[in-house]
KEVEXFI-118934 format. One record per residue (C-alpha): chain; x, y negated, z negated. Coordinates in steps of 0.001 Angstrom, whole numbers. Example, Ala and Ser with C-alpha at 12.3 -4.5 7.8 and 13.67 -1.06 7.14 Angstrom:
2
- tivex | px | py | pz
- A | 12300 | 4500 | -7800
- A | 13670 | 1060 | -7140
END
This chain:
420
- tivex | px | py | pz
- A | 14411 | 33328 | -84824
- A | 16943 | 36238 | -85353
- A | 15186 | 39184 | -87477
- A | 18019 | 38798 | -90146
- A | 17413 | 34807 | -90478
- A | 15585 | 34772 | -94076
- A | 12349 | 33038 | -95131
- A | 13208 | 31654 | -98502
- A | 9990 | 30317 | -100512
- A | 11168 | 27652 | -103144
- A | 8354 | 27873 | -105316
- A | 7167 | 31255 | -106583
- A | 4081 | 29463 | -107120
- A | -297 | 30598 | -105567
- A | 936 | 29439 | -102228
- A | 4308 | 30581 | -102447
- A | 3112 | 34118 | -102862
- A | 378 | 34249 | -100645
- A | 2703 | 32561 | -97752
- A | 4813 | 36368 | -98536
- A | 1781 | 38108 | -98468
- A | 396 | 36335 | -95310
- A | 3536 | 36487 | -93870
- A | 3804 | 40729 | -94624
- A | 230 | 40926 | -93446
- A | 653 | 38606 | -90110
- A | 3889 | 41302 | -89313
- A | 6315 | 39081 | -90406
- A | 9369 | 41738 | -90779
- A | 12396 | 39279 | -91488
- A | 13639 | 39303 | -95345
- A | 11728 | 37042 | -97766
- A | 13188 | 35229 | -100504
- A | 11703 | 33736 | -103114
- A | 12973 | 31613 | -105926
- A | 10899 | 30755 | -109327
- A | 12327 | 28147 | -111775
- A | 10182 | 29871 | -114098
- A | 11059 | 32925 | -116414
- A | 7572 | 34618 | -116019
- A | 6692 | 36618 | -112391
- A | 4038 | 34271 | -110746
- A | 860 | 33904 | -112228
- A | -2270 | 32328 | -112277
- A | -2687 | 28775 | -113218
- A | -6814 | 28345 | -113933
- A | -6601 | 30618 | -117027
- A | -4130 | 28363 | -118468
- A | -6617 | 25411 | -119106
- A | -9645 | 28311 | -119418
- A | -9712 | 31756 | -120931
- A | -6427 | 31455 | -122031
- A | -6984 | 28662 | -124556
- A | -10432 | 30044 | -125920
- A | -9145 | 33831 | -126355
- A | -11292 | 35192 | -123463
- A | -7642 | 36197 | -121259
- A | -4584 | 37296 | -122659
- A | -1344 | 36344 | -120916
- A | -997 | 40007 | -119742
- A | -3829 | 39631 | -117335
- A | -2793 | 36471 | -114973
- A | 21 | 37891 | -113306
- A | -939 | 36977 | -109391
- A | 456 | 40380 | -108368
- A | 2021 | 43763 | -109628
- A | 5528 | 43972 | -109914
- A | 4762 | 46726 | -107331
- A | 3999 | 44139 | -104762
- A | 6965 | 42682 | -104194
- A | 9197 | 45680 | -104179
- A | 6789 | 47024 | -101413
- A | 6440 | 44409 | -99511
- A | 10344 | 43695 | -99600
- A | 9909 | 40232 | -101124
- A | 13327 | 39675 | -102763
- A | 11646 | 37592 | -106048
- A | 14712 | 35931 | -108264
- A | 13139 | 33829 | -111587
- A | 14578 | 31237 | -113568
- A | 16279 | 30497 | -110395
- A | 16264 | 26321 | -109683
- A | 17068 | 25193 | -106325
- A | 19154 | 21442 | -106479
- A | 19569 | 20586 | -102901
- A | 18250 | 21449 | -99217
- A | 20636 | 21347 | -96214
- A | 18347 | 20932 | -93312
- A | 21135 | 20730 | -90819
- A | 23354 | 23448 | -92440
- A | 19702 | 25797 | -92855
- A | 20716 | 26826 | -96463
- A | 19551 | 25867 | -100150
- A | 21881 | 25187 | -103168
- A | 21430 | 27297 | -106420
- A | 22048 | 25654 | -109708
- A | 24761 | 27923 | -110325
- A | 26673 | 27296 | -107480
- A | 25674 | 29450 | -105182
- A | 24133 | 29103 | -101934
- A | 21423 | 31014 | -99877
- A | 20736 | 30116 | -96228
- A | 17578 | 30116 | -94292
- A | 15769 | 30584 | -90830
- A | 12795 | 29003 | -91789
- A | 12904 | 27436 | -95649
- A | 8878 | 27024 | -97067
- A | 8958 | 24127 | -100285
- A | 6184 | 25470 | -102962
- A | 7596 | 23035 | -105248
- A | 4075 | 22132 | -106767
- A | 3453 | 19312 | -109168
- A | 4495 | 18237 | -112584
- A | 2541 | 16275 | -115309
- A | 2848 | 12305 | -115104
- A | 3917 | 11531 | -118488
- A | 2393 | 9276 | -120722
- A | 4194 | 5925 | -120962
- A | 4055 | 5122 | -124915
- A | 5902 | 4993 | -128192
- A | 5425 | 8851 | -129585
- A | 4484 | 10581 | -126600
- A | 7543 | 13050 | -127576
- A | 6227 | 13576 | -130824
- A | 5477 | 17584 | -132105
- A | 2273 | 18120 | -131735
- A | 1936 | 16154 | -127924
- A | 1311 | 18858 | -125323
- A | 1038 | 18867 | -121299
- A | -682 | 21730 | -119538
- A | 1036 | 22962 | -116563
- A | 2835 | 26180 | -117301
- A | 2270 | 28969 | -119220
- A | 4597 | 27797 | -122001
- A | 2982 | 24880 | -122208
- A | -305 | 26478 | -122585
- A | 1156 | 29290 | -125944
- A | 2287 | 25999 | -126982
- A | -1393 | 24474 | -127220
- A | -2501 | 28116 | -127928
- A | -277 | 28487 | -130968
- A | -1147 | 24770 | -132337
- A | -4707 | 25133 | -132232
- A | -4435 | 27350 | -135305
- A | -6014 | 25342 | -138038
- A | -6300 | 22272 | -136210
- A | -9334 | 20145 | -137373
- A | -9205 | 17023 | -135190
- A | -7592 | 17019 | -131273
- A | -7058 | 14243 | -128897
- A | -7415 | 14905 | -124931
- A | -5525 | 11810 | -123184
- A | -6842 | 12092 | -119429
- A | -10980 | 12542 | -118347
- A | -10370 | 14447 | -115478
- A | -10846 | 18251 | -114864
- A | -7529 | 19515 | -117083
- A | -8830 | 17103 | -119561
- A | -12302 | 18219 | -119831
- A | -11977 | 22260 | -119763
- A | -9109 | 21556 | -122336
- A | -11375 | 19916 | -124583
- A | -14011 | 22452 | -123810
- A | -11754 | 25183 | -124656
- A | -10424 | 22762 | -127926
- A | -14346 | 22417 | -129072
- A | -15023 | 25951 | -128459
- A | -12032 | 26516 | -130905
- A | -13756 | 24530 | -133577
- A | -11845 | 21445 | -133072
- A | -13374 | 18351 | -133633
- A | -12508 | 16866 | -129919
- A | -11676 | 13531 | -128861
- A | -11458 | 12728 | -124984
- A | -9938 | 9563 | -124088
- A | -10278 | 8292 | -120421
- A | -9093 | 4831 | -119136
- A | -11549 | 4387 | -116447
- A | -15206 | 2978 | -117444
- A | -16769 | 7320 | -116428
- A | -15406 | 10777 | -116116
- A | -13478 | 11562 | -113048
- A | -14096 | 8676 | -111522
- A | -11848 | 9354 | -108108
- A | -13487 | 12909 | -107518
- A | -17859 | 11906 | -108361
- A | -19953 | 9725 | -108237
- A | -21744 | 7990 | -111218
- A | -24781 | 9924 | -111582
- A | -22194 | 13276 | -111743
- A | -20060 | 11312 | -114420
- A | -22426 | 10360 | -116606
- A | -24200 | 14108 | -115865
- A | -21013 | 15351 | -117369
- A | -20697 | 12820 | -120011
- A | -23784 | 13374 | -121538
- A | -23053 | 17247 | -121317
- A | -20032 | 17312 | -123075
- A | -21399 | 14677 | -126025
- A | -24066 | 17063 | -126360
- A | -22116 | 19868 | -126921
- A | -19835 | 18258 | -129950
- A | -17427 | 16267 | -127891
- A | -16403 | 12823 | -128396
- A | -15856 | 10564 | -125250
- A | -13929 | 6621 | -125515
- A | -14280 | 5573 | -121632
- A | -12878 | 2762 | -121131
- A | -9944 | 3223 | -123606
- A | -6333 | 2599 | -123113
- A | -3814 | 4485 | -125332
- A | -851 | 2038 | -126732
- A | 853 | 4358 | -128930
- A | 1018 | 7759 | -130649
- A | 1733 | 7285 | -134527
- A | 3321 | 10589 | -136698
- A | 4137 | 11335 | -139871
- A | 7290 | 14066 | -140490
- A | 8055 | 13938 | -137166
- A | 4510 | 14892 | -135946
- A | 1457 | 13478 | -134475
- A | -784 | 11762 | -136808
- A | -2508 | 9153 | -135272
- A | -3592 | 7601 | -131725
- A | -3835 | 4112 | -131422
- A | -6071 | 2826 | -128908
- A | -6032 | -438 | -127057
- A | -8752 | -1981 | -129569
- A | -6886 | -1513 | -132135
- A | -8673 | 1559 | -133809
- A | -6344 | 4745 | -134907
- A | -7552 | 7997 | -134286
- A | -6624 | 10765 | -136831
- A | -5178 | 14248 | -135397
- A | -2672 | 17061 | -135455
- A | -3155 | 17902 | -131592
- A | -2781 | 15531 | -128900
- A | -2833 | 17260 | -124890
- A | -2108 | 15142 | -121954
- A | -4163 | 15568 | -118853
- A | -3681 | 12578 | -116941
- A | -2617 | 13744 | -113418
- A | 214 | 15526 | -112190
- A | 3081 | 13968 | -109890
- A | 4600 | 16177 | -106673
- A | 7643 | 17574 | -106581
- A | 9298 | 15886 | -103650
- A | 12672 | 15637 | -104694
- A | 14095 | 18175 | -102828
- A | 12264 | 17464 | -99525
- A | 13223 | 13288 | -99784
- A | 16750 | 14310 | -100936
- A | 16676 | 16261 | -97375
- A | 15108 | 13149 | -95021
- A | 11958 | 15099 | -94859
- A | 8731 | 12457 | -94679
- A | 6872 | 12034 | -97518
- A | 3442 | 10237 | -98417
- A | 2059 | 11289 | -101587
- A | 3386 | 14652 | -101171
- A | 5257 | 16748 | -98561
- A | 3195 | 15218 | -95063
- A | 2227 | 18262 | -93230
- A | 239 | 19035 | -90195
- A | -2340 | 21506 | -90054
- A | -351 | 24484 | -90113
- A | 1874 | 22696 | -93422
- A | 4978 | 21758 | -90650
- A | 7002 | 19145 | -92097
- A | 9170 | 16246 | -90228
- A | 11779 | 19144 | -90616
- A | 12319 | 21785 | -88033
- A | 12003 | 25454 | -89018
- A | 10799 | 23737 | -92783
- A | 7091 | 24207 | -94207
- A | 5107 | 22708 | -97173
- A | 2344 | 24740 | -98754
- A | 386 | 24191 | -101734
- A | -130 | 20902 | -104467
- A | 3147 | 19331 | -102923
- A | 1607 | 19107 | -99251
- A | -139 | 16420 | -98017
- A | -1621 | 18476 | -95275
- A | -4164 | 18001 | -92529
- A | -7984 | 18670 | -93076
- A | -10665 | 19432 | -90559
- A | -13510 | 19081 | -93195
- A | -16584 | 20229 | -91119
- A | -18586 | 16858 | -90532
- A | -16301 | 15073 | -92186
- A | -13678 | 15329 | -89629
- A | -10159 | 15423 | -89454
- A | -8259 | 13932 | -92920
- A | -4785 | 14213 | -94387
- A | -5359 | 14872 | -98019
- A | -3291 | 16459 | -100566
- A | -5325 | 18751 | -102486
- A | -4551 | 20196 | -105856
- A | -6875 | 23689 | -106151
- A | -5959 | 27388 | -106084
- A | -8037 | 27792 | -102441
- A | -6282 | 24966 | -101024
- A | -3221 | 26129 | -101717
- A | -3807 | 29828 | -100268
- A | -5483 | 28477 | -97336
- A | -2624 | 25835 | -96508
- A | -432 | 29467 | -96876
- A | -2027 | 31390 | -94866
- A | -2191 | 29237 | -92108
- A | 1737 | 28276 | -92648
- A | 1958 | 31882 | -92400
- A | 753 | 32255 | -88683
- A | 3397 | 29457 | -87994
- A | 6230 | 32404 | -88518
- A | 4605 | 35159 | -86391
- A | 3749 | 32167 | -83497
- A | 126 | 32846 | -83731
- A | -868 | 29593 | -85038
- A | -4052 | 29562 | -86767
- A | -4203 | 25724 | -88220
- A | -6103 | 25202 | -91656
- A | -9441 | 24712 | -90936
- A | -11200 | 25821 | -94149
- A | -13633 | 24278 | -96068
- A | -12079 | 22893 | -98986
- A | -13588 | 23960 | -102377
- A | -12803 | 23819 | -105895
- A | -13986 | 24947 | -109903
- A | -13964 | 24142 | -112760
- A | -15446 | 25552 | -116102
- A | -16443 | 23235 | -118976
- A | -18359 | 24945 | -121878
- A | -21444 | 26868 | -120338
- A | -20919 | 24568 | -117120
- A | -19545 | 26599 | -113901
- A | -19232 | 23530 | -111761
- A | -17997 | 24244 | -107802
- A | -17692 | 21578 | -105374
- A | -17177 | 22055 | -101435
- A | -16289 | 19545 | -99158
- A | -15037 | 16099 | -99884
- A | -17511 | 13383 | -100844
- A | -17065 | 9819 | -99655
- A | -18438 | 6486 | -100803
- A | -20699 | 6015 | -98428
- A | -22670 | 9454 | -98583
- A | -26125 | 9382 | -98865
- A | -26290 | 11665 | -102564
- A | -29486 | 14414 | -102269
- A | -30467 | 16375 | -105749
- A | -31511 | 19584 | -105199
- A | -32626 | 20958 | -108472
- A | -32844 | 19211 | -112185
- A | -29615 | 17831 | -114158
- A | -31492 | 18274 | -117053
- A | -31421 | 22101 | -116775
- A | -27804 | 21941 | -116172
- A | -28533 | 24066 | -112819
- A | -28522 | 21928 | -109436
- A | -26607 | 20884 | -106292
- A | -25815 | 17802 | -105197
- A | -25845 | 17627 | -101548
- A | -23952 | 14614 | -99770
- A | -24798 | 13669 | -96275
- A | -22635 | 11461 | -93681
- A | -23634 | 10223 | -90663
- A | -26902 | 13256 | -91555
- A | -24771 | 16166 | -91700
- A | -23907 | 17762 | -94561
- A | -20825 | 17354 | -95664
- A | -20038 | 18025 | -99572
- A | -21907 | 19332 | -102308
- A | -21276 | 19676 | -106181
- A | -23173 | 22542 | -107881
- A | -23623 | 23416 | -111363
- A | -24455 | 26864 | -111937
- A | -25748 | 27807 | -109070
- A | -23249 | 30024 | -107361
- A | -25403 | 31160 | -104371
- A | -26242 | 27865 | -103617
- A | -22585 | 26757 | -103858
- A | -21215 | 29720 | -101024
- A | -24456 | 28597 | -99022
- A | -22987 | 24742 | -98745
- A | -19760 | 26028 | -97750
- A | -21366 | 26868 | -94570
- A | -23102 | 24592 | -94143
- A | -20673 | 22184 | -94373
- A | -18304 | 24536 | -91605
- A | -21263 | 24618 | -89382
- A | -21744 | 20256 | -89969
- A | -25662 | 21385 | -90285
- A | -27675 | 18254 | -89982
- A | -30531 | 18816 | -92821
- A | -33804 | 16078 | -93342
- A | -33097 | 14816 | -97131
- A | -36677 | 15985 | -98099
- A | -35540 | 19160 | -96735
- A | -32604 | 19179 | -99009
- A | -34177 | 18187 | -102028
- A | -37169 | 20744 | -101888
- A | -36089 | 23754 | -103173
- A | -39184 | 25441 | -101620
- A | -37664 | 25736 | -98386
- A | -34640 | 28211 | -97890
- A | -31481 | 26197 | -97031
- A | -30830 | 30010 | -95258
- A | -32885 | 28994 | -92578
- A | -30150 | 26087 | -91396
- A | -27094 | 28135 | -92118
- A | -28218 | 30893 | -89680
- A | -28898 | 28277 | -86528
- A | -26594 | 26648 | -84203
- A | -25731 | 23092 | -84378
- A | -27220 | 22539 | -81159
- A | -30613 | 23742 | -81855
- A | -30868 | 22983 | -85994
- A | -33513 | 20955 | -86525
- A | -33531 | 17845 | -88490
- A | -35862 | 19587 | -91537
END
């Protein structure tokens, strides 16, 4: 690739900007482009559904990076800048305004966007998504003397939005289809774990509950109406039931596509000289014991991982993504972090006591270790990380008796761990 040929980054999203700074670190000298839809310089997205709703972070203290940064690092950054087309063949992007920019090597950041809820009144004031930061003032700024709240969606926006609602002093209503709490992402015993936390802490949960329409008055939400025929009173409804990628761009160009942007392990697409980094890629795993799985993960770690290792790509020093995947979440005085991906079939260890709200849940396949879910227990979470890497093979008794120091297992080979 000729040192003048651009990398342009659509997406000035996490991954976008840590494929730049990758790329910068890695010696990466050709110009970098990158073009944000959005008004604001990047920023993070966890505060949004976090410490920006209950006060605790101020929207001057998410930027990702300095404006220093990208003037140092030569990163040509242009915002509210939307890209409507890709020319593979002809290596450039089209600009909404007309213009065009080409490309030696074009990265999509594109992210996702929030599936919208398929009812009468779902456009109503007073219905909010949570994606951007706009969409979070929004929430921010209608919370103000809000007595009762509705959270459409059980999953992990859903529940740290209701957290952050209930923290607020809204009375909180949290309305999942499925019969438990994240369903997809835990098993039952973790469901009904959380469940019973958030009840306990003031929070109303309807599993089970379908949503046929949203009912206002003036022009604003009033009312829910669930699937049973009850009506739910409130001035704040927020979605949170899943996001959709942003493909678009990459179909629109004949670039493959399977729940996302497919990727390989280094986020190449179908495309030559085109990458995929972040929630839109559906890239390859290597997941410790798990083995190898194409998975399209939607956390901050995933998507800075994915980067960096679409970084080495440009420099040809390919380092594919090998990483442990791991994610968080915050809901009330709950700092839950999972690592690994569990599976039906794991054999579920407890390490600790639900009931003190500070535990891991160890998952082994095939008697390796390979996920855990931890609830305040930080230490233990980094430790299962490793272990996971490393595929240590760990008795169950071992596991579950928190006498013995899990250390021990991290700090031997696979060849000569023994089985507890």
């Amino acid at each position: 690739m000729s040192p003048q040929e651009p990398l342009v980054i659509v997406g000035a999203s996490h991954a976008g900007v840590q494929l730049a700074a990758s790329a910068r670190e890695l010696g990466f000298d050709a110009p970098i482009v990158m073009l944000g839809d959005e008004p604001h310089a990047p920023y993070q997205r966890p505060p949004l559904s976090k410490g920006l709703l209950s006060g605790k972070t101020d929207a001057s203290q998410i930027a990702l990076r300095g404006p220093d940064f990208y003037r140092e690092q030569a990163i040509d950054l242009r915002l509210a800048t939307r890209v409507t087309a890709v020319d593979v063949a002809a290596r450039r992007v089209a600009l909404a305004d007309g213009s065009h920019i080409t490309f030696g090597t074009l990265a999509l950041a594109t992210g996702a966007r929030c599936r919208e809820l398929p009812v009468a009144g779902a456009r109503l004031q007073g219905v909010h998504q949570l994606r951007t930061l706009k969409d979070a003032q929004g929430v921010s700024a209608a919370l103000a003397g809000c007595k009762n709240a509705c959270v459409i969606g059980g999953g992990f926006i859903g529940l740290e939005v209701a957290s952050a609602l209930a923290a607020a002093g809204a009375q909180v209503t949290v309305l999942e289809s499925q019969p438990r709490l994240l369903a997809r992402s835990f098993p039952a015993s973790m469901s009904d774990y959380l469940a019973q936390g958030h009840a306990r802490r003031g929070v109303t949960l309807e599993l089970g509950r379908g949503v046929v329409a949203l009912h206002g008055r003036n022009a604003k939400v009033a009312a829910v109406e669930l699937d049973d025929g009850r009506m739910l009173d409130c001035e704040l409804v927020v979605l949170g039931i899943g996001v959709v990628p942003n493909v678009e761009l990459a179909e629109q160009a004949g670039i493959v596509c399977d729940n996302g942007i497919a990727t390989d392990a280094l986020g190449r697409t179908s495309a030559p000289g085109v990458l995929a980094v972040g929630d839109v890629a559906n890239m390859q795993w290597q997941c410790g014991a798990a083995g190898p799985s194409r998975m399209r993960l939607e956390s901050i770690q995933a998507a800075n991982d994915g980067a960096r290792a679409a970084a080495s790509v440009l420099v040809d020093r390919p380092q594919p993504l090998s990483a442990v995947p791991w994610f968080w979440s915050e809901q009330h005085d709950l700092k839950l972090q999972m690592a690994g991906v569990a599976s039906a079939g794991d054999q579920a260890v407890l390490r600790g006591d639900m009931a003190s709200d500070r535990f891991t849940l160890f998952y082994l396949r095939g008697g390796a270790v390979a996920a855990a879910h931890s609830v305040n227990r930080p230490a233990e979470h980094m430790l299962a990380r490793k272990l996971i890497a490393q595929g240590a093979r760990i008795a169950p008794e071992a596991l579950a008796d928190p006498s013995i120091d899990l250390k021990t297992y991290s700090a031997l080979s696979p060849i000569s761990r023994p089985a507890g």
